[in-house]
C-alpha positions, 0 to 999 in steps of 0.5 A: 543512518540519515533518511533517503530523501522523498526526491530521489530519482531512483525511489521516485522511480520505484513509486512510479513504477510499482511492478517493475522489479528492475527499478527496485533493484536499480535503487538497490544498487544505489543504496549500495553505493551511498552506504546502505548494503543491508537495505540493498540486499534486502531488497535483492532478497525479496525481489527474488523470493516474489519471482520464484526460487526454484533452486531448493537450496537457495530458496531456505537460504533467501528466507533466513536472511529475509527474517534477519535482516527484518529483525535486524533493521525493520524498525529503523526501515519504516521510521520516516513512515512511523514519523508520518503517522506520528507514532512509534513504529510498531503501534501504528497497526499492521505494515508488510514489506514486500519486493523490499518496501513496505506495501500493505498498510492497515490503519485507520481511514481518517489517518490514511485520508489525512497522511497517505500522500506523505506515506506514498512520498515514500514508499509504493503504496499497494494495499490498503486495510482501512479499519475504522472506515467512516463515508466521509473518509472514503469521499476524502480518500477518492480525491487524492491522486495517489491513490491511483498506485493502490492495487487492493482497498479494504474498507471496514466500514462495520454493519452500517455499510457505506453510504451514498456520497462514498459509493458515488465517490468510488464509482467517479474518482479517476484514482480508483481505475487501478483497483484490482480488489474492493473489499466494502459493504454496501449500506442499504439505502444503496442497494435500494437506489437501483440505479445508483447500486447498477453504476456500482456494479458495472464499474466495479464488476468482477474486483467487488466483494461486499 
């Protein structure tokens, strides 16, 4: 089955519009038409299953179907994002669908620095799990304009804690102001720098755990 090509106006407009369900669904009718009725569905499953199910029959039936189209078709659904990252799809850390396209991702932050524009060409990028995390990735990372659609960013920087350049990153980039959940240790040279750690604090305040 040939490849969704990264221009097309309806997953552009899923990427673009990451919480809205109609354009997910509105894609999924494409599909339909253009000879992917398992993608399609897939995508109606789970847009479903997220909005709540509450006739108790259906609900099973939705969940069964999720699985098997998973097992059926996972690995031929997450191959251009396999080729991005240049390995086979299933060692390449973790993934999760959901609403019918892969949102989470937990990958190293040097890969995600170099190779998350092409991920989010493709696909709404929403959670990040980012383990190793090294400063000079996260300076890098906070550069890039996609990372506005990011939701939740965990950055696994070890017992060392996140240094100066990278907090101060995260405080001015103009990607971070979507971040609902910033998972990061702090190192402790910033929390010494009281002004620095106060500008911290405000900008992330009440989304922060350290």
């Amino acid at each position: 089955m040939s490849a969704v090509p990264p221009d097309n106006p309806f997953l552009r407009a899923v990427i673009a519009h990451p919480d809205d369900d109609l354009t997910r669904l509105v894609y999924a009718d494409w599909l339909d038409e253009n000879g992917r009725p398992e993608r399609a569905e897939f995508i109606r499953v789970q847009v479903a299953l997220a909005a709540g199910v509450t006739d108790p029959d259906r609900h099973p039936h939705l969940e069964t179907r999720q699985r098997e189209l998973l097992v059926a078709h996972d690995r031929e659904w997450v191959c251009e994002l396999a080729d991005v990252l240049e390995c086979p799809p299933g060692r390449w850390g973790g993934w999760v669908f959901r609403r019918g396209f892969v949102e989470y991702f937990h990958l190293p932050a040097a890969t995600v620095a170099a190779r998350g524009a092409s991920l989010a060409a493709l696909t709404p990028v929403r959670e990040l799990y980012l383990n190793p995390t090294q400063t000079v990735d996260v300076v890098t990372l906070c550069r890039q304009p996609w990372l506005a659609s990011v939701r939740d960013l965990y950055l696994l920087n070890g017992s060392s804690g996140l240094q100066t350049s990278g907090v101060t990153a995260l405080i001015t980039s103009r990607h971070t102001t979507g971040l609902k959940k910033l998972v990061v240790r702090l190192a402790p040279l910033v929390r010494a720098n009281t002004e620095l750690y106060a500008r911290f604090v405000a900008r992330f305040r009440g989304i922060w755990q350290g």
